[in-house]
C-alpha positions as CSV (number, residue, x, y, z in Angstrom):
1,X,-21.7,17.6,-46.5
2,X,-22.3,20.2,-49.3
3,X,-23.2,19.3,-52.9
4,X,-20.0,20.5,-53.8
5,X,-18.3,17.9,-52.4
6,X,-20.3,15.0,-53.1
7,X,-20.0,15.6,-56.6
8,X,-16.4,15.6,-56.3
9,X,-16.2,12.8,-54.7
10,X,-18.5,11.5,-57.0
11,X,-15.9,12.3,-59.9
12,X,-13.7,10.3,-58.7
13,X,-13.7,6.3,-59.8
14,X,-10.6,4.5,-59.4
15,X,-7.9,4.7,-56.7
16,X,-5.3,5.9,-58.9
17,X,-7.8,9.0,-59.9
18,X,-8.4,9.2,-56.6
19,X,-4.7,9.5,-55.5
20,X,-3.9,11.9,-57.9
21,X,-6.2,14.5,-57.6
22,X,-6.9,14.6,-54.0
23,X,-5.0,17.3,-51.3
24,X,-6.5,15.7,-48.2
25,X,-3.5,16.0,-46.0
26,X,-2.5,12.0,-45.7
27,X,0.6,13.2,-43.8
28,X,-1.9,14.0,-41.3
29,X,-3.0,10.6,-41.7
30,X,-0.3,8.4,-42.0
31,X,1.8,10.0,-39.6
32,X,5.2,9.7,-41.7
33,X,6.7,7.4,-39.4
34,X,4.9,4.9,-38.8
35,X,4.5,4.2,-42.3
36,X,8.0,4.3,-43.3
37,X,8.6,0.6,-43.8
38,X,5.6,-0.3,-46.2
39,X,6.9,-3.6,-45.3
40,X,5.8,-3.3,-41.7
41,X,3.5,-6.8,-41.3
42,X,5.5,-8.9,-43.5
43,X,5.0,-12.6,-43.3
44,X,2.2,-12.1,-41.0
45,X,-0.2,-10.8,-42.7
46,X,-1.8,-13.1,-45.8
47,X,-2.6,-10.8,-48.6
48,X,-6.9,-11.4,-48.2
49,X,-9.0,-8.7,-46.7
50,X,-9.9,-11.5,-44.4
51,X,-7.2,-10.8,-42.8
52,X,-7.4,-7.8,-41.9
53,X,-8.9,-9.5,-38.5
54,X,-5.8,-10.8,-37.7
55,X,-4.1,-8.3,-36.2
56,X,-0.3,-8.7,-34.9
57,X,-0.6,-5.7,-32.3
58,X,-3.0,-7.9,-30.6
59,X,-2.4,-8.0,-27.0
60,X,-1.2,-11.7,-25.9
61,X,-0.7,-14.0,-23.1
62,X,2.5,-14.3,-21.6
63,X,4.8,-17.5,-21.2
64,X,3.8,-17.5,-17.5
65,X,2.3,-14.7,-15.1
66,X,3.7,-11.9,-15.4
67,X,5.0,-9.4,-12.8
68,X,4.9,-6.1,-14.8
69,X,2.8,-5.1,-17.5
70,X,4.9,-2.1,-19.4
71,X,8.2,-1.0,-19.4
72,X,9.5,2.4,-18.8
73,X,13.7,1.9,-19.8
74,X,15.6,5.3,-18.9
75,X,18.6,5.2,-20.6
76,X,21.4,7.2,-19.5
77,X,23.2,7.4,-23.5
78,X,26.8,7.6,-23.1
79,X,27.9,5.8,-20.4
80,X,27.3,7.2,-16.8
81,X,30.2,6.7,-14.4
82,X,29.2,3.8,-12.0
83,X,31.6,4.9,-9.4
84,X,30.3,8.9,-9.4
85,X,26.3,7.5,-9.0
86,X,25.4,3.9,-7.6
87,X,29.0,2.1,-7.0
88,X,31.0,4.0,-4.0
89,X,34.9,3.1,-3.4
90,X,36.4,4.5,-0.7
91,X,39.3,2.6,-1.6
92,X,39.2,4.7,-4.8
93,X,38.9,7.7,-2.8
94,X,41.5,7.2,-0.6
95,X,43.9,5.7,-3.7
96,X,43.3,9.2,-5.5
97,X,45.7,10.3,-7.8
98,X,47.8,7.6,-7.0
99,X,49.3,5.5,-10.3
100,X,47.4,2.5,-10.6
101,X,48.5,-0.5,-8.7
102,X,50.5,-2.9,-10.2
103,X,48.3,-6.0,-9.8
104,X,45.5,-4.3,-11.7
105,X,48.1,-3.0,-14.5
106,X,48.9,-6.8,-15.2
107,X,45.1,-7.2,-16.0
108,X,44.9,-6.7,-19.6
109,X,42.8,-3.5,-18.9
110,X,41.5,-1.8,-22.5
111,X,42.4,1.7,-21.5
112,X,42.8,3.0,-25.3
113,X,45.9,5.3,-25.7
114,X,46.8,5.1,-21.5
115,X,49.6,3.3,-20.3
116,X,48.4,1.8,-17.3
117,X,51.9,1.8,-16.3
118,X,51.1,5.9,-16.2
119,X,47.4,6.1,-15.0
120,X,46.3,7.9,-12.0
121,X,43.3,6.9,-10.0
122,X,40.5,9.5,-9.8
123,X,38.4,9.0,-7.2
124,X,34.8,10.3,-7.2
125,X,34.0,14.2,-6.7
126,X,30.6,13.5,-5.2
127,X,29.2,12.4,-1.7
128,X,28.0,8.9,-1.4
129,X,25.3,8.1,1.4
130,X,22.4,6.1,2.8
131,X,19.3,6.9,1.9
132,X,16.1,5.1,2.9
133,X,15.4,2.2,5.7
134,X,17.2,-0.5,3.8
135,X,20.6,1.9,3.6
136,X,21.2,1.8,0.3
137,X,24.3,4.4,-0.9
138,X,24.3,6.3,-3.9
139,X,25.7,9.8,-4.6
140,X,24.5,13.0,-4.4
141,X,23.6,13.4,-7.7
142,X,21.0,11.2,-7.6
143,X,19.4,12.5,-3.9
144,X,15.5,12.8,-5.5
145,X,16.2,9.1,-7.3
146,X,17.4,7.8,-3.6
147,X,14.2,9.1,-2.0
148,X,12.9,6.1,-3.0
149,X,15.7,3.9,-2.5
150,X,13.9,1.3,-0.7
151,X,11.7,0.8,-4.3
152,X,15.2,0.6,-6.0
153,X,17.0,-3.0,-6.6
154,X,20.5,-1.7,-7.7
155,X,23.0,-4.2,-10.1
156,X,26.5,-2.9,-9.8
157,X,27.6,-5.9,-11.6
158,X,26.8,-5.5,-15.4
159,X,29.3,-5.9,-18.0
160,X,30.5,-6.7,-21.6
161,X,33.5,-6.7,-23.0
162,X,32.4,-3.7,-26.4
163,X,34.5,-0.7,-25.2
164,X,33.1,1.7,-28.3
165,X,29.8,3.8,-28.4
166,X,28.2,2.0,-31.2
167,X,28.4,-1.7,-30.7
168,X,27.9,-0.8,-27.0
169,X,24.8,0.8,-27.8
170,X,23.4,-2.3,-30.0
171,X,24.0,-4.4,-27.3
172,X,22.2,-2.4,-24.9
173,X,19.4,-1.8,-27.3
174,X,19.2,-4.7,-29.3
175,X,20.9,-7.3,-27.7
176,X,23.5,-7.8,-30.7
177,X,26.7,-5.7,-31.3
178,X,26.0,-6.2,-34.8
179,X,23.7,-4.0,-36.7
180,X,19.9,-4.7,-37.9
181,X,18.5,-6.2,-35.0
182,X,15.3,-5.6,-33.2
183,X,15.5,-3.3,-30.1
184,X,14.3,-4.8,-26.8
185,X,10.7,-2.9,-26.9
186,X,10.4,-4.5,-30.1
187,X,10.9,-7.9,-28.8
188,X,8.5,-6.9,-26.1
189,X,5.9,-6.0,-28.6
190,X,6.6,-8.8,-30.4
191,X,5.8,-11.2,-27.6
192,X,2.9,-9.5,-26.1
193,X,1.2,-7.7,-28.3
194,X,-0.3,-3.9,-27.4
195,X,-2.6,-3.0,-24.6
196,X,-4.0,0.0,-26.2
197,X,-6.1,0.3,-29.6
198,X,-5.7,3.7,-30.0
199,X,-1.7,4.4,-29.3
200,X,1.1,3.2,-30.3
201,X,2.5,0.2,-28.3
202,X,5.8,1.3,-28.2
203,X,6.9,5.1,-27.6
204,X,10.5,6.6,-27.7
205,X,11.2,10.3,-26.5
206,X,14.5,11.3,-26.3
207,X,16.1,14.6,-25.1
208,X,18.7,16.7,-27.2
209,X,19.5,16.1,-30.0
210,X,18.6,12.7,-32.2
211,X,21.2,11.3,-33.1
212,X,21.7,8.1,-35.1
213,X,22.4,6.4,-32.4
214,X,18.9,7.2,-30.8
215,X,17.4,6.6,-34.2
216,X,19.0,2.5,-33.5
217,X,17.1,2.3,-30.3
218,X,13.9,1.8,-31.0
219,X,13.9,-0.1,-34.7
220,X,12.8,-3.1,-35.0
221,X,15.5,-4.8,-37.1
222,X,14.3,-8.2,-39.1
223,X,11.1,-8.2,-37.4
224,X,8.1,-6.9,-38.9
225,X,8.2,-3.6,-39.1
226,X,5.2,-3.1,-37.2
227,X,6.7,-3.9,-34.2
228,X,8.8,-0.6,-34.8
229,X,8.9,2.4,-31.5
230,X,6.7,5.4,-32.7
231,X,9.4,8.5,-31.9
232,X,7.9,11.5,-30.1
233,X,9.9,14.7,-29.9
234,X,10.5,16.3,-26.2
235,X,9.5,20.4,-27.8
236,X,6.6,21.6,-29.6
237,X,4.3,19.5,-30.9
238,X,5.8,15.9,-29.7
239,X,3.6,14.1,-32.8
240,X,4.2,15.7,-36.2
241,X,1.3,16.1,-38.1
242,X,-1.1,15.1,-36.0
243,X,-3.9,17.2,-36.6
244,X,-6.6,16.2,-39.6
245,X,-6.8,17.8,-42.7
246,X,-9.4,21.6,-41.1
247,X,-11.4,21.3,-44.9
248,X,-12.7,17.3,-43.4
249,X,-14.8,16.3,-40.3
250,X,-14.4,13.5,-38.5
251,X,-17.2,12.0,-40.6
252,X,-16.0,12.9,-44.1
253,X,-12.8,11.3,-42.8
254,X,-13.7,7.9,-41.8
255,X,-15.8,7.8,-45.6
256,X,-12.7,8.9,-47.7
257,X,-10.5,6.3,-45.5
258,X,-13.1,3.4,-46.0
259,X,-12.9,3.9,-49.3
260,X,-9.7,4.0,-50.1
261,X,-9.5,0.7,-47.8
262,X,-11.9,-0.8,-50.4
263,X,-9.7,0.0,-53.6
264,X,-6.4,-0.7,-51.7
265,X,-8.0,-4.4,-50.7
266,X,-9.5,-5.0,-54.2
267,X,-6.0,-4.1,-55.4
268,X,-4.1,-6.1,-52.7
269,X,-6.5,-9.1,-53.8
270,X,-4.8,-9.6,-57.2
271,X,-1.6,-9.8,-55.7
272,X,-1.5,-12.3,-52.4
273,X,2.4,-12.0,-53.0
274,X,2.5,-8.6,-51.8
275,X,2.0,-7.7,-48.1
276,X,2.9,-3.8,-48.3
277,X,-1.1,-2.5,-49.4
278,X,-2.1,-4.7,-45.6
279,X,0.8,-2.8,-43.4
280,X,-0.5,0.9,-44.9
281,X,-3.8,0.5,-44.5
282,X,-3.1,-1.1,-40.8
283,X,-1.4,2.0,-40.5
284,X,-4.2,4.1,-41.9
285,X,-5.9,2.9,-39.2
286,X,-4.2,3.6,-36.0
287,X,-3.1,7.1,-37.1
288,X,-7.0,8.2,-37.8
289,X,-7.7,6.8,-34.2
290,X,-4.7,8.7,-32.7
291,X,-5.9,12.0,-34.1
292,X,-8.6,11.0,-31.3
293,X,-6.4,10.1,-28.4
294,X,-3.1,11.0,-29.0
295,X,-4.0,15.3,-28.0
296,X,-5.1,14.3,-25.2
297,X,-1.7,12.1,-24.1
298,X,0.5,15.0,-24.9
299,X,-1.7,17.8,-23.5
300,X,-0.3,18.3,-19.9
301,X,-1.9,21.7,-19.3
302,X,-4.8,20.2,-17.1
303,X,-2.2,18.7,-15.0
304,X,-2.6,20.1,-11.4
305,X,0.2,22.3,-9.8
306,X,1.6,20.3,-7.8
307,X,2.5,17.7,-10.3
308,X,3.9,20.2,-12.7
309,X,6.0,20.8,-9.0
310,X,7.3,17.3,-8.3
311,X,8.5,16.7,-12.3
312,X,9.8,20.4,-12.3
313,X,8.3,21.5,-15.7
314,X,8.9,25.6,-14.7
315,X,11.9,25.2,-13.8
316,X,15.4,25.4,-15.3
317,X,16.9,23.1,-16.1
318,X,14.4,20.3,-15.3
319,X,11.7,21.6,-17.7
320,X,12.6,19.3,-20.6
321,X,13.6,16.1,-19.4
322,X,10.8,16.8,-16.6
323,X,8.3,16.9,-19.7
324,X,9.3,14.0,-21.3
325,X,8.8,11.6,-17.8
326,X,5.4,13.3,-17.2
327,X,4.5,11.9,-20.7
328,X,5.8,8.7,-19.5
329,X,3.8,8.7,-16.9
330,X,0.7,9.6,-18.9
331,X,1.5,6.6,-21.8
332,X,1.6,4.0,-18.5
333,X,-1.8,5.1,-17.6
334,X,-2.8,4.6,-21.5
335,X,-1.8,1.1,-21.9
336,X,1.6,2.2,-23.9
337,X,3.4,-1.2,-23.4
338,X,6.9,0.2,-23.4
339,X,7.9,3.4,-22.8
340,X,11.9,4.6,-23.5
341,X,13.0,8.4,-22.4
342,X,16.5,9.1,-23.6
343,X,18.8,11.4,-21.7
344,X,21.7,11.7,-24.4
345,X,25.1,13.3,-23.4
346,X,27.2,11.2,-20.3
347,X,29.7,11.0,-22.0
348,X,32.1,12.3,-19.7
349,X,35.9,12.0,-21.3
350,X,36.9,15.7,-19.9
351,X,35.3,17.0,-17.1
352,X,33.5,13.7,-16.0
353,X,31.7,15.4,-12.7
354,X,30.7,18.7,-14.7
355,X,29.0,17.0,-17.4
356,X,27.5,14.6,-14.8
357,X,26.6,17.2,-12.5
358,X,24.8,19.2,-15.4
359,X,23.0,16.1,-16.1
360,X,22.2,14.8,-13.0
361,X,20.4,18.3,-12.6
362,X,18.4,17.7,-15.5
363,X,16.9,14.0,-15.1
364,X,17.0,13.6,-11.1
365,X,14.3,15.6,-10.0
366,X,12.0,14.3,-13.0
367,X,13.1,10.4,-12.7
368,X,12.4,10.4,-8.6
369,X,9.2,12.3,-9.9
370,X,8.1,9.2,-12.3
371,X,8.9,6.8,-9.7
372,X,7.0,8.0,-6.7
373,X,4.2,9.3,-9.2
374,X,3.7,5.8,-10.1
375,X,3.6,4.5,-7.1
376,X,1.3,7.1,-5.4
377,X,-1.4,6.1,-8.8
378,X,-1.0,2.4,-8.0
379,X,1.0,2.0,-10.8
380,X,4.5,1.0,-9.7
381,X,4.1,-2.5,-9.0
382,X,2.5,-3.3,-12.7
383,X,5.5,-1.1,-14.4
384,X,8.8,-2.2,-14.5
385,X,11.5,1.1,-14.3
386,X,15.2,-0.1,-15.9
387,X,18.1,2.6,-15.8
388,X,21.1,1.9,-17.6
389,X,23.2,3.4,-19.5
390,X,25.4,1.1,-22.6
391,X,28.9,1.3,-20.2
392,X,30.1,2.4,-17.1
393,X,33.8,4.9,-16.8
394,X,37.1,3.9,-15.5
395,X,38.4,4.9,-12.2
396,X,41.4,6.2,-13.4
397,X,42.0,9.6,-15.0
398,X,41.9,10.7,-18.8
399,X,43.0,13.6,-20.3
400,X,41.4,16.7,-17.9
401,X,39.8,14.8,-15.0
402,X,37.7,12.9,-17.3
403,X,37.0,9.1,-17.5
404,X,37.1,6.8,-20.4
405,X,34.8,4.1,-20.9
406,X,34.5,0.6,-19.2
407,X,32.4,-1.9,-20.1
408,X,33.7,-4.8,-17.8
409,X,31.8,-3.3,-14.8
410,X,28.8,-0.7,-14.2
411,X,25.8,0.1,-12.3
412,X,21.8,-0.6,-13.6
413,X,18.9,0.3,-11.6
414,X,15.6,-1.2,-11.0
415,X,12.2,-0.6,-10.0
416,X,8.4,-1.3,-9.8
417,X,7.6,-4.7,-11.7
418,X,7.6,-6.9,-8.8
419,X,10.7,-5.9,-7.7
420,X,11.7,-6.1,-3.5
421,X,13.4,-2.5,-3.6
422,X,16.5,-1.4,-1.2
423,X,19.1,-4.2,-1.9
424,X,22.2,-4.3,-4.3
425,X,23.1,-7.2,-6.1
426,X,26.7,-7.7,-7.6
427,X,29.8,-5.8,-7.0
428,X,33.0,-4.5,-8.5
429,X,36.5,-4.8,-7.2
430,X,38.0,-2.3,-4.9
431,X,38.7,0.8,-7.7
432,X,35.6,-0.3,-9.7
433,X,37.0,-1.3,-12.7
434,X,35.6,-4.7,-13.2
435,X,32.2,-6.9,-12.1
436,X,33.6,-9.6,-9.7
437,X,30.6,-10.6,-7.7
438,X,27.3,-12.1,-9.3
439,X,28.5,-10.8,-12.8
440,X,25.4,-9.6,-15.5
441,X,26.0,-10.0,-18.5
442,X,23.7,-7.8,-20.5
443,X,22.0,-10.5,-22.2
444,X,20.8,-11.5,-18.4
445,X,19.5,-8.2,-17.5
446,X,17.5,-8.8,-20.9
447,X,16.3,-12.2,-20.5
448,X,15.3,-11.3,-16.6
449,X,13.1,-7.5,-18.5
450,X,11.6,-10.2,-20.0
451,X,10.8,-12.9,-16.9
452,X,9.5,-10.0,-15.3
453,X,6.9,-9.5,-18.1
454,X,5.8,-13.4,-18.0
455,X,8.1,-13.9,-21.1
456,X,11.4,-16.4,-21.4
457,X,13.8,-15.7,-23.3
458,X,14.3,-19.0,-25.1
459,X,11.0,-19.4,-25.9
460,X,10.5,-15.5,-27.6
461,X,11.9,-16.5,-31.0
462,X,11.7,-14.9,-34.7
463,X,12.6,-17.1,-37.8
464,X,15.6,-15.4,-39.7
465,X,18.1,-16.0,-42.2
466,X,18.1,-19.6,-41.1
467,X,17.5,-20.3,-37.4
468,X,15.2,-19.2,-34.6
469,X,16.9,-15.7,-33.5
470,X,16.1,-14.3,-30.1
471,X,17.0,-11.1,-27.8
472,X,19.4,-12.8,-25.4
473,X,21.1,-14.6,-28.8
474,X,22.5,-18.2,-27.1
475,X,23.1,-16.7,-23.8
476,X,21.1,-15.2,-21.4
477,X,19.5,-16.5,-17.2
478,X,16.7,-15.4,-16.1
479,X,17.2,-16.3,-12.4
480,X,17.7,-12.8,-11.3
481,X,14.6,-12.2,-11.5
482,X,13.5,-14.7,-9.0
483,X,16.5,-12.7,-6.9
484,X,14.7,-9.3,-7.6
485,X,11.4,-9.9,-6.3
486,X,12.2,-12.0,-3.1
487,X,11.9,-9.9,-0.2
């Protein structure tokens, strides 16, 4: 270090001074959001640099042995249409454009402004068939995905009863139709703690736009804000700010962070009260160490040809989403404990098999690709795939051939984690509109994520506003995932 620069630092004497008159790039540092809730260790951390030991990202044991170790949740935002991907009815087919019976009219079916008196049954654009030993039908736009169909464990029997995007979205994500809860990788991170000092735990990367409704999926509500998914984007740089300060080694770096760690605990010292100073400079922390590993997650130009091949990343349109599971991939093989890659626009109200036809295009290729990449690194059986989207589509027809959403019966696919692939579990009725066999209610499909990762559901609890809260809320069975992983 030149003289120069020691007597600068030398000028400086208090933290305040310090604060004021330095320009060492602490967005670089502090990586905006993952400091955004100063909040972020609450009641866990005491406010004594003792403390500082007790770290709530510590990795923990689970309830009982676990089946997977990390979660990679591909959620389809805005409702895939069950009976145009994993849920055929040739009775549909065969009913199509046909009004709708009358024994299903008398059902008390939430079709928003249709009479049901008036609505015509749309059967499904797309060819269903076999794939793999165990048989297992799907249509043709997911053919990659049903390459490994005999990996797959397919529910066709989720529901709920929230027809609208955004409570249907908080239950998917959160558990709760009700706002300001934590999102399922939070809950996970709660409960297990991370299995990687220098990443985040918990990762979201979504493709398109982000929307607020992406934003909800990966907050962690009234838990501390630690347990909060780190967001990466999909283009360009996927970590803003993630290069240190060019005037600062590595070395001048770690002395100018240790000291402001001094003042910080000298300061948090005098006030026990006040747990904000201990969540920054936890924060501090991780974000110097991923200025070490974090390039090397994200830098996929050493991958080998035919990898970039199998996740199509030079091809159109396959590039973006193909990106985003390679990453996923990579964070897996880092100890990321749960991974979420967000494919944002199935909402198909006009149109239904275009827009899922463009999207199929964009996610099938790359999905099949995470799923037999995993497998092929050993990795499958220790990582537990979920694809779901927050609500299937009605078989019958709205506005131009497009479907309106149906929460009473859809389609969510499984894989990896312990799971015996090639079976289905659960059915619809005979058009697809409602789960009538082995119903799922998505707090099950939450409290068996959880089995799988050695955790139960009743026991995974968070002290708030009165009583023990919990993912599954006062509902939730876990025994489908002794169901899953029977051969």
């Amino acid at each position: 270090m030149n003289q120069a620069r020691c007597r600068r630092h030398e000028a400086v004497h208090s933290r305040r001074e310090f604060l004021e008159k330095s320009a060492f790039g602490f967005g670089a540092l502090a990586l905006a959001h993952l400091i955004d809730k100063e909040s972020a260790f609450g009641s866990v951390f005491p406010g004594t640099r003792a403390a500082a030991a007790n770290n709530p990202l510590a990795a923990k044991p689970p309830h009982f042995t676990a089946k997977a170790r990390s979660v990679v949740l591909i959620f389809l935002q805005g409702g895939p249409s069950h009976v145009d991907t994993f849920d055929p009815k040739p009775t549909l087919n065969r009913l199509d454009g046909q009004l709708l019976p009358p024994s299903f009219q008398s059902e008390g079916l939430n079709l928003q402004n249709l009479k049901a008196s008036e609505a015509k049954l749309m059967g499904s654009r797309f060819a269903f068939k076999r794939y793999g030993k165990s048989g297992l039908e799907m249509s043709d736009l997911f053919q990659r995905v049903g390459q490994y169909a005999d990996d797959l464990a397919v529910i066709r029997s989720c529901y709920h009863d929230l027809f609208i995007h955004g409570p249907a979205l908080n239950l998917l994500y959160t558990g709760s139709n009700l706002e300001g809860h934590p999102s399922v990788g939070s809950w996970v991170l709660y409960g297990l703690g991370s299995a990687s000092d220098n990443l985040p735990a918990y990762i979201a990367i979504t493709e398109g736009n982000l929307g607020s409704r992406s934003r909800k999926s990966f907050r962690s509500g009234f838990l501390p804000a630690v347990f909060q998914g780190t967001l990466l984007r999909a283009e360009s740089s996927p970590i803003m700010n993630l290069s240190p300060p060019p005037q600062f080694d590595v070395a001048e770096q770690r002395m100018m962070l240790d000291q402001i760690n001094v003042w910080n605990w000298r300061y948090q010292e005098s006030r026990t009260d006040d747990s904000r100073l201990s969540a920054r400079i936890s924060n501090y922390e991780l974000a110097f160490r991923m200025q070490a590993a974090a390039p090397e997650l994200i830098d996929i130009s050493k991958e080998p040809p035919h990898v970039r091949q199998m996740y199509g990343l030079d091809e159109t349109p396959t590039a973006e989403f193909g990106r985003i599971c390679l990453l996923g991939r990579r964070m897996v093989e880092r100890g990321v404990r749960f991974v979420q890659l967000i494919s944002t626009d199935w909402d198909g109200h006009g149109e239904c098999d275009k827009n899922h036809l463009q999207n199929s295009r964009k996610v099938d290729k790359p999905i099949a690709a995470l799923i037999g990449d995993l497998k092929q690194r050993g990795l499958l059986e220790s990582t537990l795939i979920v694809m779901v989207g927050e609500f299937g589509r009605t078989p019958v027809m709205q506005g131009n051939l497009g479907r309106d959403h149906s929460p009473y019966g859809f389609s969510a696919c499984l894989a990896g984690g312990g799971i015996r692939g090639g079976k289905v579990i659960g059915a619809t009725d005979e058009l697809g509109f409602r789960a009538v066999e082995d119903k799922i209610h998505v707090h099950d499909l939450h409290a068996t994520m959880l089995s799988l990762l050695g955790l139960d559901h009743k026991k995974l609890t968070y002290f708030f506003q009165g009583r023990d809260r919990r993912l599954t809320d006062v509902g939730g069975e876990n025994d489908l995932a002794q169901r899953l992983i029977k051969a």
